[in-house]
Each structure stands twice: as structure tokens, then as C-alpha cells.
C-alpha positions as CSV (number, residue, x, y, z in Angstrom):
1,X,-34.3,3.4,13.3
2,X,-37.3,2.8,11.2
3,X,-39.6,4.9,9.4
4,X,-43.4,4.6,10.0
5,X,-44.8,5.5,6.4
6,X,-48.3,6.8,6.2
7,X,-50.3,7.2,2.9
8,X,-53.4,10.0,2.9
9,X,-55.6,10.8,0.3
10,X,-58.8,9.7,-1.7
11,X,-59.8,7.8,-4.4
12,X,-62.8,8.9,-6.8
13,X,-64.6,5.7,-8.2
14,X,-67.0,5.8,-11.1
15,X,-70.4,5.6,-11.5
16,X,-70.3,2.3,-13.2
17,X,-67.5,1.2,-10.4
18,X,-69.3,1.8,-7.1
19,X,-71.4,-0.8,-6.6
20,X,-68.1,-3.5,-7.0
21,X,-66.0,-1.1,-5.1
22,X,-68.3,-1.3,-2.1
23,X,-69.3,-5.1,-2.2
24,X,-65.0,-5.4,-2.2
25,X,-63.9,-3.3,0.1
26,X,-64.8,-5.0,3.5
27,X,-63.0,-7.7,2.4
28,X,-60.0,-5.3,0.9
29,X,-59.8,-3.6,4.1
30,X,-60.4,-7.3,6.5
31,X,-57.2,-7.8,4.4
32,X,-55.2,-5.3,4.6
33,X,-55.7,-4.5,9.0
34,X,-54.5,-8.6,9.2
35,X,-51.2,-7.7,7.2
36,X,-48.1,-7.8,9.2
37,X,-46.8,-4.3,9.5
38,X,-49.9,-2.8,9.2
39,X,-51.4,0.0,11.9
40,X,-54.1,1.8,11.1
41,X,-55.7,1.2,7.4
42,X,-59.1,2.6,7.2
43,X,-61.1,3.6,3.9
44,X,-64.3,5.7,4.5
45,X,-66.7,6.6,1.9
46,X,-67.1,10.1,2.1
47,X,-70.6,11.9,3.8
48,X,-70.7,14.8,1.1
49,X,-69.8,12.9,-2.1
50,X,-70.5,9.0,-2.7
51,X,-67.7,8.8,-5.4
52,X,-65.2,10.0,-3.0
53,X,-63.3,7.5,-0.6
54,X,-61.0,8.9,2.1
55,X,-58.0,6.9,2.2
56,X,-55.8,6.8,5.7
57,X,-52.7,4.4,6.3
58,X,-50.1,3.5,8.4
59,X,-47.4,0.7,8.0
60,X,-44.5,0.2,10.4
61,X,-42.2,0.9,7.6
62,X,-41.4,1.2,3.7
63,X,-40.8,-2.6,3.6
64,X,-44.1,-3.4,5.1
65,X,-45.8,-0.2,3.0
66,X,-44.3,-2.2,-0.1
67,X,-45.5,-6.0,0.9
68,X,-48.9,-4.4,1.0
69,X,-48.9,-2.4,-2.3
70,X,-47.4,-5.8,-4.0
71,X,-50.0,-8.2,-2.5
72,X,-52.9,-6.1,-3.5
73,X,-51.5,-6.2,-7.4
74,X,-53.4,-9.7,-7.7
75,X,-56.4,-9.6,-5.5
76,X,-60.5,-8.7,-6.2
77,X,-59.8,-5.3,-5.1
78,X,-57.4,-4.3,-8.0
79,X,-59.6,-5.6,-10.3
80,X,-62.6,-3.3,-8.9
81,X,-60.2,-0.4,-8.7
82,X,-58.3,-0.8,-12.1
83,X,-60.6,2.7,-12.7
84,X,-59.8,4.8,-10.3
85,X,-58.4,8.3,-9.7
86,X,-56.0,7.9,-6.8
87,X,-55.2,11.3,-5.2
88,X,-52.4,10.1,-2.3
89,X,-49.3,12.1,-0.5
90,X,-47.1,9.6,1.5
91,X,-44.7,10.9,4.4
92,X,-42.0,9.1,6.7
93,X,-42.7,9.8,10.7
């Protein structure tokens, strides 16, 4: 049987970042949620700290988890994020 794999965390975006890391992520996330594999892929800006973006995912399994980590490589939104401090824990359910 297959693993669901589900990725929690946050990233911290700089100053100089934000304003290209919020104009790309509707489109990152738009994305991502049409992905085959994918269940639940929400990032929300955090309420206490602008710089702070809670990251929540779920993919059907670690092949689908790795289709989406390889097609974001190339896109807008790795270019936006090149910067960032990625604070993630991933788990198998």
C-alpha cells in the first residue's frame, strides 16, 4: 500500500522578497492544487508575522510528493523563493 506523504512547516521570506513572493503565490499554489496526486496544498501568510508563511501539504504518495518538488525547480515561484529559509518536517501516513 501507499504512503500519503505530508510536508509541514514555514518559510521566512525577506523583506526585499515579499512583495514577489505574494504577487506569485496564487498562481504557485493554482498550480500546485491542479497537480495530479495532490490533496491538500495550502500556504497561508501568517496573522502575527508577515515574513512568516505556514506551509501544509499532502500528496498521495512519495512519487507524486517528488513530481511536485521537480516541476516547481523551473517555474516563477523558485525564482521568487531562491531566498528563502525553509523550516519543513515531512511524515508518511
Amino acid at each position: 500500500m501507499l504512503s500519503q506523504i505530508t510536508l509541514k512547516g514555514f518559510i521566512l521570506v525577506s523583506k526585499g522578497d515579499l512583495s514577489a513572493v505574494l504577487r506569485e503565490l496564487p498562481n504557485h499554489i493554482a498550480l500546485t492544487r491542479k497537480e495530479k496526486g495532490c490533496l491538500a496544498f495550502e500556504v497561508l501568510q501568517d496573522s502575527d508575522d508577515i515574513y512568516r508563511f505556514n506551509v501544509y501539504e499532502v500528496f498521495v504518495d512519495q512519487k507524486a510528493f517528488e513530481q511536485h518538488q521537480s516541476r516547481v525547480k523551473n517555474t516563477t515561484w523558485a525564482k521568487v523563493t531562491i531566498n528563502v529559509e525553509r523550516h519543513y518536517k515531512t511524515s508518511e501516513l
